[in-house]
GUNU-527123 format. One record per residue: residue in one letter; x, y, z of N, C-alpha, C in turn. Coordinates in steps of 0.05 Angstrom, whole numbers, padded with zeros to 5 digits, always signed. Example, Ala and Ser with C-alpha at 12.3 -4.5 7.8 and 13.67 -1.06 7.14 Angstrom:
BEGIN
A+00264-00114+00156+00246-00090+00156+00264-00066+00156S+00257-00045+00142+00273-00021+00143+00258+00001+00157
//
This chain:
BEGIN
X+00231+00277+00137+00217+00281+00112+00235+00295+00091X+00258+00313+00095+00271+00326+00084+00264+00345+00080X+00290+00358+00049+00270+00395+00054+00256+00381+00026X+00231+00400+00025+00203+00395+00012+00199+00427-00004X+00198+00427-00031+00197+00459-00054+00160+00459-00039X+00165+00489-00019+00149+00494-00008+00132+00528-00025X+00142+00525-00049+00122+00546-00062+00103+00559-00061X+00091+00538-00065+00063+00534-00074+00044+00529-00045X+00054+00534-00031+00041+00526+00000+00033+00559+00012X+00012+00568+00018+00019+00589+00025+00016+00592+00051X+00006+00576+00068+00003+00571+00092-00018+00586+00105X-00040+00586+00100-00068+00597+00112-00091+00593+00115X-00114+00599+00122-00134+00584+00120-00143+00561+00102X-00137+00571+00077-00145+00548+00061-00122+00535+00051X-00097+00529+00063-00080+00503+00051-00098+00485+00067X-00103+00462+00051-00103+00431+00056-00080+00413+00071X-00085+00404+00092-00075+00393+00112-00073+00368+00106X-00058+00353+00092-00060+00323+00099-00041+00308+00122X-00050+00293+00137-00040+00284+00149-00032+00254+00145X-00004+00243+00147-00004+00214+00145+00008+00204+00165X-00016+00186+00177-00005+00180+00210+00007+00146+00208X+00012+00136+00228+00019+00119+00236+00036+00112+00256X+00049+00080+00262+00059+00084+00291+00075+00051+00286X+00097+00049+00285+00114+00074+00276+00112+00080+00258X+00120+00106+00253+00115+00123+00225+00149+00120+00208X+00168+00108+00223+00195+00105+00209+00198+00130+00189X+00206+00121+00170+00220+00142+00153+00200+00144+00125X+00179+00151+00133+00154+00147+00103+00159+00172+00085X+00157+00162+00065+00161+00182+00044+00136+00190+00027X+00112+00179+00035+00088+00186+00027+00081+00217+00024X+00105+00228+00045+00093+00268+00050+00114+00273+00018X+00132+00267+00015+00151+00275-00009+00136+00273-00024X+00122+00246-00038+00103+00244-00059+00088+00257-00057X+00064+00255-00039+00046+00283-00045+00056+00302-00046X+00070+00318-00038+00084+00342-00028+00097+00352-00060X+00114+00327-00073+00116+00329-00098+00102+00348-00118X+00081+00325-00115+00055+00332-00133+00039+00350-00126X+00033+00358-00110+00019+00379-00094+00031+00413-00115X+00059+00412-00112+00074+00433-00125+00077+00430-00149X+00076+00401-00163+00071+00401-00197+00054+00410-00209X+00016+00413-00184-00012+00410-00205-00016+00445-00182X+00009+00455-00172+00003+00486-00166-00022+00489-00138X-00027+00468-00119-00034+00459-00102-00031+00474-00076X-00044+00493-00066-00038+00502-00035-00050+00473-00014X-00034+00464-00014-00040+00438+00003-00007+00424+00009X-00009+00418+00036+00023+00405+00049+00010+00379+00055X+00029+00356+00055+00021+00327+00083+00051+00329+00095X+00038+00332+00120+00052+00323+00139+00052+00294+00161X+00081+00279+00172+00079+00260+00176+00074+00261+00207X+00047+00251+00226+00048+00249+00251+00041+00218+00254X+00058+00212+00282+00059+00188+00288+00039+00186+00313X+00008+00178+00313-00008+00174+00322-00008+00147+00347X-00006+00142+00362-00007+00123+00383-00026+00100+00389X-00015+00072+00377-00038+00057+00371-00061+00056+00393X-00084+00063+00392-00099+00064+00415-00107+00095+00411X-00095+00110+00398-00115+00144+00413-00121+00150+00386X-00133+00131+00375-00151+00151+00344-00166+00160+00345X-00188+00156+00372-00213+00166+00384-00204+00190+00382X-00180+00205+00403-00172+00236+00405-00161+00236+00387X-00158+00229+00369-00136+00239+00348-00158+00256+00324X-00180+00234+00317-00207+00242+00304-00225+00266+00310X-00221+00263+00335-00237+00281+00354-00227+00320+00341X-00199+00316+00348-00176+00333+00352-00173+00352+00315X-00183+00324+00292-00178+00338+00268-00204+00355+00268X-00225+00335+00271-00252+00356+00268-00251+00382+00280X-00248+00381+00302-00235+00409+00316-00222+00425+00309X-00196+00417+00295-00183+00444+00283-00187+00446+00247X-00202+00429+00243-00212+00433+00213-00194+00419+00190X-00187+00401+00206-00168+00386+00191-00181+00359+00170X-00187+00361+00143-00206+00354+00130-00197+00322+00107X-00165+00317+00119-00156+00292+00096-00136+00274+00112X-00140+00253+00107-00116+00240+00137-00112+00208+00111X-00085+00199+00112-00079+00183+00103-00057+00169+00121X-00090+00141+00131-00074+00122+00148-00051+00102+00138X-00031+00090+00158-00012+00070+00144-00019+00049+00178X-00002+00033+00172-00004+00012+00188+00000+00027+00221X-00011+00020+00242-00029+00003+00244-00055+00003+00252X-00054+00034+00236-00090+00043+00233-00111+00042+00214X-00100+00033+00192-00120+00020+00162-00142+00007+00178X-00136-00004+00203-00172-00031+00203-00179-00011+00225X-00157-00009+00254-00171+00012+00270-00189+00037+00261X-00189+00052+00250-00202+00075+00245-00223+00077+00223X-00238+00047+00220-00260+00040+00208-00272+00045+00230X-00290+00034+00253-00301+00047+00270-00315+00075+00267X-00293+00090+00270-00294+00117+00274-00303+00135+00249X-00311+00115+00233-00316+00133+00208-00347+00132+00192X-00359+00145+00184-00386+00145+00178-00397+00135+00152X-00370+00128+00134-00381+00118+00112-00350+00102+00102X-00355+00081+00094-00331+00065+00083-00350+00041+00057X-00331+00054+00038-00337+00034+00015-00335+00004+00029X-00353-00015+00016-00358-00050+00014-00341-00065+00016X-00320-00059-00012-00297-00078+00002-00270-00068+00022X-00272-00041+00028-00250-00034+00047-00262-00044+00082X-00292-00035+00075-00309-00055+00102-00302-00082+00106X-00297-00105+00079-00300-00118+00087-00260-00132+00092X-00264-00126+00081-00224-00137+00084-00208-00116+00106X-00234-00094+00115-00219-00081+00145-00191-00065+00142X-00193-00045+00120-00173-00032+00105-00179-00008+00091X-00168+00025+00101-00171+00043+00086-00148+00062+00099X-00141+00069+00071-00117+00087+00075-00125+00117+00062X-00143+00121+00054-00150+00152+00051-00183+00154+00061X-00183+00181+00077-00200+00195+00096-00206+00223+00084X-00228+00232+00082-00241+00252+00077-00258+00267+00098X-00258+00281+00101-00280+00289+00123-00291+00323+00113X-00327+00317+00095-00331+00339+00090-00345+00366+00107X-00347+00381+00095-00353+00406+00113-00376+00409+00125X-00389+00377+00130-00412+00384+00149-00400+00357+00166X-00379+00355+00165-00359+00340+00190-00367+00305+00190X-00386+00294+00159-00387+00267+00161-00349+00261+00143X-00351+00237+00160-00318+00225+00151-00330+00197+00134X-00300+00201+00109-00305+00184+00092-00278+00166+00083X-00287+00140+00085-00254+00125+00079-00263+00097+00053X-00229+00100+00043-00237+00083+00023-00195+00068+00030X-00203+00043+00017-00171+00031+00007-00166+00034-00013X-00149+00043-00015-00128+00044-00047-00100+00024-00045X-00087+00012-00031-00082-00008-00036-00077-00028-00056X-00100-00046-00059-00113-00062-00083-00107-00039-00100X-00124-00025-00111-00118-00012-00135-00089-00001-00145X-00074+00003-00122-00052+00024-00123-00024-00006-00131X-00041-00024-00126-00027-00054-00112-00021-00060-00150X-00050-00064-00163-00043-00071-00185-00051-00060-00206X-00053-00029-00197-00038-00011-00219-00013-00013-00217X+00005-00020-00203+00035-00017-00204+00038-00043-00217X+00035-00065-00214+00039-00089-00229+00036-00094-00260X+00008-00078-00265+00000-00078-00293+00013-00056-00311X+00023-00037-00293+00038-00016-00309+00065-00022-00316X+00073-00041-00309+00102-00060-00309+00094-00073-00324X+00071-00081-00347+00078-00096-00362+00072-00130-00360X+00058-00129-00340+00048-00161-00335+00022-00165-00334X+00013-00189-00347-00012-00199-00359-00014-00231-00329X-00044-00214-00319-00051-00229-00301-00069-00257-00303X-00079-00259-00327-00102-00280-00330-00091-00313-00332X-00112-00322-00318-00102-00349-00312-00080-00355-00297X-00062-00337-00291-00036-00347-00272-00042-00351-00237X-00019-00357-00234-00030-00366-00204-00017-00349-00185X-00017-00344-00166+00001-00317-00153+00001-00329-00119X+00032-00324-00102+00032-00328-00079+00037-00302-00064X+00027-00303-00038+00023-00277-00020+00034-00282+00002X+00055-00269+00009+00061-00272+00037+00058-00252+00046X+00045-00262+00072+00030-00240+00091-00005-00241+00096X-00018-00235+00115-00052-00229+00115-00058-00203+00139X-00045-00180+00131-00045-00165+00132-00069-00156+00129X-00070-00122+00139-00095-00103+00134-00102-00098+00108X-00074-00100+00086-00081-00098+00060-00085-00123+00045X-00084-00142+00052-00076-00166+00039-00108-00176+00025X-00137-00170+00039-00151-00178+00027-00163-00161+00003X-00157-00127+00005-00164-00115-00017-00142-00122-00039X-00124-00128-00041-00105-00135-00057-00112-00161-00074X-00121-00181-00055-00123-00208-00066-00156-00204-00090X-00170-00180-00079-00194-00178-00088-00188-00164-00121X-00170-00146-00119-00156-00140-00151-00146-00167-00160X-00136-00178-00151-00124-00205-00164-00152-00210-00178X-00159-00208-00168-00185-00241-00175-00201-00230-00193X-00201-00191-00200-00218-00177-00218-00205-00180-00241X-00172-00175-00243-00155-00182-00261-00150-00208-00267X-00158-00237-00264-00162-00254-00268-00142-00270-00264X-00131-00270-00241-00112-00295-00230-00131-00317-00215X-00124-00338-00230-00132-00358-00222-00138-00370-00194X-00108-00368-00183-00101-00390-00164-00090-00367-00136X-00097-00364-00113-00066-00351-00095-00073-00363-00069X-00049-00365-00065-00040-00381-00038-00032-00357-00022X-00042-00356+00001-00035-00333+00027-00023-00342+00044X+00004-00347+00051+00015-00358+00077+00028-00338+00093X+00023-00343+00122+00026-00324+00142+00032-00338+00166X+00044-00322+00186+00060-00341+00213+00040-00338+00223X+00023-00341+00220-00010-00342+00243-00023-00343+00224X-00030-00376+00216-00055-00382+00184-00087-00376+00203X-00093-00374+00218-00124-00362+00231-00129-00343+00214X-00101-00319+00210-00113-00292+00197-00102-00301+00165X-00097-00311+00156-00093-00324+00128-00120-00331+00129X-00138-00349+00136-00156-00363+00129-00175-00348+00116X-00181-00328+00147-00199-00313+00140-00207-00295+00123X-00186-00288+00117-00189-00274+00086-00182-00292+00056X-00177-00319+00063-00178-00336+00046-00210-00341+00043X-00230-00347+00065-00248-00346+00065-00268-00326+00047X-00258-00307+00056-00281-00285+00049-00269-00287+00017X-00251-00288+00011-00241-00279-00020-00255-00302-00039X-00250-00331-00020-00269-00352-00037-00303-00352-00027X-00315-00334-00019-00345-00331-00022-00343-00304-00037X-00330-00288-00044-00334-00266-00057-00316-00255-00089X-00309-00280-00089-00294-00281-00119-00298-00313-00132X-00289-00316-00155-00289-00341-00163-00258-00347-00166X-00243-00341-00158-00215-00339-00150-00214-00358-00128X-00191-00382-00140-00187-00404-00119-00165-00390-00101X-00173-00399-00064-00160-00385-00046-00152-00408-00027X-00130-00408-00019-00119-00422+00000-00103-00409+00014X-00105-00430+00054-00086-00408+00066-00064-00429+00080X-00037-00418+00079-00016-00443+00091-00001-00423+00113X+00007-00435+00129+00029-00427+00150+00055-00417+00133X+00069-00401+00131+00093-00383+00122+00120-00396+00136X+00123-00427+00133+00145-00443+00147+00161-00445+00113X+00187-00446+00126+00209-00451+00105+00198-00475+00077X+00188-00488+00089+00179-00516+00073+00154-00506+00061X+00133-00497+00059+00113-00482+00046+00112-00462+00031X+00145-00446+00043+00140-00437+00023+00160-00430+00005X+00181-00458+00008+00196-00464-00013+00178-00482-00034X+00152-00491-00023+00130-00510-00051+00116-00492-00055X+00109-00469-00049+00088-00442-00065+00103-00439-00081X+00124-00424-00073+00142-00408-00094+00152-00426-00115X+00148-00449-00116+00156-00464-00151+00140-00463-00168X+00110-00459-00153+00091-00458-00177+00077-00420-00181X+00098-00406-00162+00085-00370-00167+00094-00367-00190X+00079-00355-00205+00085-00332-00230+00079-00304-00224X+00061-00298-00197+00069-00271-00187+00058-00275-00156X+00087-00268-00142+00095-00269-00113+00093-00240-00104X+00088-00231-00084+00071-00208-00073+00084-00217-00039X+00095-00191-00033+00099-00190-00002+00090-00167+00001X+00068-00182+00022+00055-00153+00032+00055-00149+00065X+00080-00162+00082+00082-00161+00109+00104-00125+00107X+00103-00122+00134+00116-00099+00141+00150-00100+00151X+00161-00125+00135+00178-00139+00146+00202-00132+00121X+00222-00119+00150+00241-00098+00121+00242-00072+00115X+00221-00059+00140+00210-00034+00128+00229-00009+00153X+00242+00001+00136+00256+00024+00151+00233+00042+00181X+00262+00034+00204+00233+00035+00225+00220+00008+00236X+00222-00006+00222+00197-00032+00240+00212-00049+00254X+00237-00049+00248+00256-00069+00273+00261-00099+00270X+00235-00109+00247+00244-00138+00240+00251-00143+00218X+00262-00160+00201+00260-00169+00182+00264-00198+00173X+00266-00205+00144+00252-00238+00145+00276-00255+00160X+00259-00271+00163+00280-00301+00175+00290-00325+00158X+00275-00320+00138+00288-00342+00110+00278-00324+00091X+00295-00328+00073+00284-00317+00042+00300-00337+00021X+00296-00354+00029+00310-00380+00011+00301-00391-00008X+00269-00388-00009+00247-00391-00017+00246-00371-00054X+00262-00358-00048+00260-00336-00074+00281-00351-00095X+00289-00377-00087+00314-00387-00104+00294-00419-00122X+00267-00410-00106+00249-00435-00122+00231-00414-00144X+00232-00392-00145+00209-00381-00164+00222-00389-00195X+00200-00395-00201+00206-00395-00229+00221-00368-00246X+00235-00372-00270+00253-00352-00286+00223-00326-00288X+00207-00341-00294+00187-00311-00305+00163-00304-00287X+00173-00316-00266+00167-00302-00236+00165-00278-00241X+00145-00257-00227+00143-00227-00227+00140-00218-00196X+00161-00203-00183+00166-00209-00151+00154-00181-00141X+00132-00174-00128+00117-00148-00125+00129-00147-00098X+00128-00122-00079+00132-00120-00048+00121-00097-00046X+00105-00089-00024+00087-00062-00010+00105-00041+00000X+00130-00048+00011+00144-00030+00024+00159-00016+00003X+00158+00013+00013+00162+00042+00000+00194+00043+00007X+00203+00047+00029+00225+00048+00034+00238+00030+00062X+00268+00007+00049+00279+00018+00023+00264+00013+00001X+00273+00016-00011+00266+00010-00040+00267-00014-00052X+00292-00021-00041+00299-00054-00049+00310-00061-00025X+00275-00078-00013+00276-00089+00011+00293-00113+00001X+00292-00127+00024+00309-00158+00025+00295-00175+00009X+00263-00181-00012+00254-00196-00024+00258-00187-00053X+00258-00158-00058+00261-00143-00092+00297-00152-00085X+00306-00148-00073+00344-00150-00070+00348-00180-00077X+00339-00194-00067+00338-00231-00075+00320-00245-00101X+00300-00217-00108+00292-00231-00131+00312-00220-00153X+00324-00187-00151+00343-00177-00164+00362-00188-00177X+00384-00207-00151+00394-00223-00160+00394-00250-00168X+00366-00260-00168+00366-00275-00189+00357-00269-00222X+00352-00248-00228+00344-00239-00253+00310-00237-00254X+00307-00243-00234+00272-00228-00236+00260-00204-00243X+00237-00203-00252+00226-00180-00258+00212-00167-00234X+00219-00146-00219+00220-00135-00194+00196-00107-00197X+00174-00111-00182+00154-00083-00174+00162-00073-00150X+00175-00059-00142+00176-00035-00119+00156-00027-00107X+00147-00014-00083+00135-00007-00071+00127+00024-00089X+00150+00034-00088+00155+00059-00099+00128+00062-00127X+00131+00039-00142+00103+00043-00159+00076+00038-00149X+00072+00021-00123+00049+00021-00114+00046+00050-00105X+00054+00058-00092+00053+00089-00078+00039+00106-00099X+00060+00108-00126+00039+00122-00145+00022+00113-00158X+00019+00092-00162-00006+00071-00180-00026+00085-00158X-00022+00087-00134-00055+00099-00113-00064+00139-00124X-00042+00139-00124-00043+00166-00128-00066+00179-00143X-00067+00168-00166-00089+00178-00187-00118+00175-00174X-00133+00150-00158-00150+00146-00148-00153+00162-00125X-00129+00166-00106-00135+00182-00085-00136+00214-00088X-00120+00228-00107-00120+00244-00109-00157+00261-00114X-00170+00236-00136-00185+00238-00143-00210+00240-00119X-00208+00214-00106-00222+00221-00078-00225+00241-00057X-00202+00256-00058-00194+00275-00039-00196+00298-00049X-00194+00307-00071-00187+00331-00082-00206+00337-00111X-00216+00320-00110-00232+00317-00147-00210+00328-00164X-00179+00327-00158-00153+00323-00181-00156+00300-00198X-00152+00313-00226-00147+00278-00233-00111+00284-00248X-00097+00261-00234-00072+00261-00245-00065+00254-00274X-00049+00263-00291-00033+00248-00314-00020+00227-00306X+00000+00208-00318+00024+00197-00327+00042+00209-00315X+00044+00231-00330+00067+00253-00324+00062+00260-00288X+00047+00260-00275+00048+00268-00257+00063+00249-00240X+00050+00226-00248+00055+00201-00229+00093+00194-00233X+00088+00199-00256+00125+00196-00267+00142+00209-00245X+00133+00240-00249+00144+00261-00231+00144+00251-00197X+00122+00237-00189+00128+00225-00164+00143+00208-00160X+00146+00185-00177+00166+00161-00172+00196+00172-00179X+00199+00192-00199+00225+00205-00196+00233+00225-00178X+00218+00236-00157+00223+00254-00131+00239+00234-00109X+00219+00214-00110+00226+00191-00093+00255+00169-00093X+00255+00168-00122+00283+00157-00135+00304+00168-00125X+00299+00201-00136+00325+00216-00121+00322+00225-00093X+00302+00218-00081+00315+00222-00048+00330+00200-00039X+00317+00179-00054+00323+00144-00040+00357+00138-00054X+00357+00152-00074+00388+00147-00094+00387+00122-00107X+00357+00114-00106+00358+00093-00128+00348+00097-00160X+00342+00073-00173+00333+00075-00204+00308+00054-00202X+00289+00058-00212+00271+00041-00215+00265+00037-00244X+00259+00022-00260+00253+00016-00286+00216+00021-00292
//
């Protein structure tokens, strides 16, 4: 995680504990960002990164209630698992099986919502791109992929194609998105040939697989596909670090207009903070996060 300006932490009964679990937890930089901001808005509150074991959320849940541990921000591949276990989850994080911030108040009911979608295209729209009527391709059907597709369709993209190396879990959230939006949904297999014909007609391409992601061990098998997007293509990707995975690096060099992960991360910020803490963030705050992150990563984001 690195070293973290531990100030403002005083370490006692009442710092706020966040926890951001996952498995693998690789090299997340989600504790820097909060951790950031935590010390910008004068915050006795730390997150720390534990890597939870897919399968023991039961004890893991069990374990926060117990020591009074009251905020937990899941990442893959507990966003759908640790619905179950929770006593209240907003409609659409229920239904697309996705939440990445947890609450649990002081009479011990637990509360989860996705930020994702929101965090997904607040970072897109804050870059400067106008979603209506365009058509948008998604690779991946992921835990996030259906709250995401559900912002699409509030911001008014027409058209999106979801292709994934297993179209069963494409469908199904192609399904649910076409009974629950008026947003045309289709789902294709993620083969070289599909999705060298998506990508001629994307005007905003979206990878939202875990593929690339410091820690996860795989990454893509073609990206050849990024040499059909159109010039005013807008190339989004989920992953935080690196920064410029292998799909922002190939849209880079072709002159695309490139969203980072790095802005989804803070595009959530404002809403979660809000959920978790009744904080409400500035601009300036969120700025201050994506530039903490810049300079640990040694990159520049626009």
């Amino acid at each position: 995680m690195g070293i973290m300006n531990l100030e403002n932490v005083k370490f006692n009964t009442d710092t706020k504990l966040v926890l951001n679990i996952g498995d693998p937890m690789g090299k997340t930089n989600a504790p820097r960002a909060y951790n950031k901001l935590f010390g910008e808005l004068d915050m006795n509150a730390i997150m720390l990164p534990v890597e939870v074991e897919k399968g023991k959320l039961p004890q893991f849940m069990e374990a926060c209630k117990m020591l009074g541990i009251r905020y937990i921000s899941p990442t893959m591949p507990h966003k759908k698992d640790i619905i179950p276990l929770l006593d209240d989850v907003d409609e659409s994080s229920r239904i697309f099986q996705s939440v990445n911030a947890i609450r649990i108040d002081g009479d011990g009911t637990s509360h989860g919502v996705g930020m994702d979608g929101k965090g997904a295209l607040n970072a897109i729209l804050s870059s400067g791109v106008r979603l209506e009527g365009k058509e948008a391709v998604m690779l991946g059907s992921g835990s996030i992929s259906g709250v995401i597709g559900l912002e699409l369709s509030k911001h008014g993209i027409r058209k999106l194609t979801i292709l994934n190396r297993t179209v069963k879990k494409a469908q199904e959230i192609a399904d649910i998105l076409n009974t629950h939006t008026s947003m045309e949904t289709r789902a294709l297999a993620s083969t070289p040939e599909n999705l060298d014909k998506a990508a001629g007609t994307a005007q905003l391409f979206l990878q939202v697989t875990p593929l690339g992601m410091a820690g996860y061990g795989k990454t893509h098998e073609y990206l050849g596909f990024v040499d059909n997007l159109p010039k005013d293509c807008v190339v989004f990707d989920v992953i935080i670090n690196p920064a410029d995975t292998p799909v922002i690096a190939a849209a880079r060099a072709r002159g695309l207009k490139t969203v980072p992960g790095l802005k989804m991360l803070a595009g959530q910020m404002e809403a979660i903070f809000r959920f978790m803490f009744g904080v409400e963030l500035t601009q300036k705050d969120k700025d201050a996060c994506i530039q903490e992150l810049c300079r640990f990563l040694g990159v520049t984001v626009d």
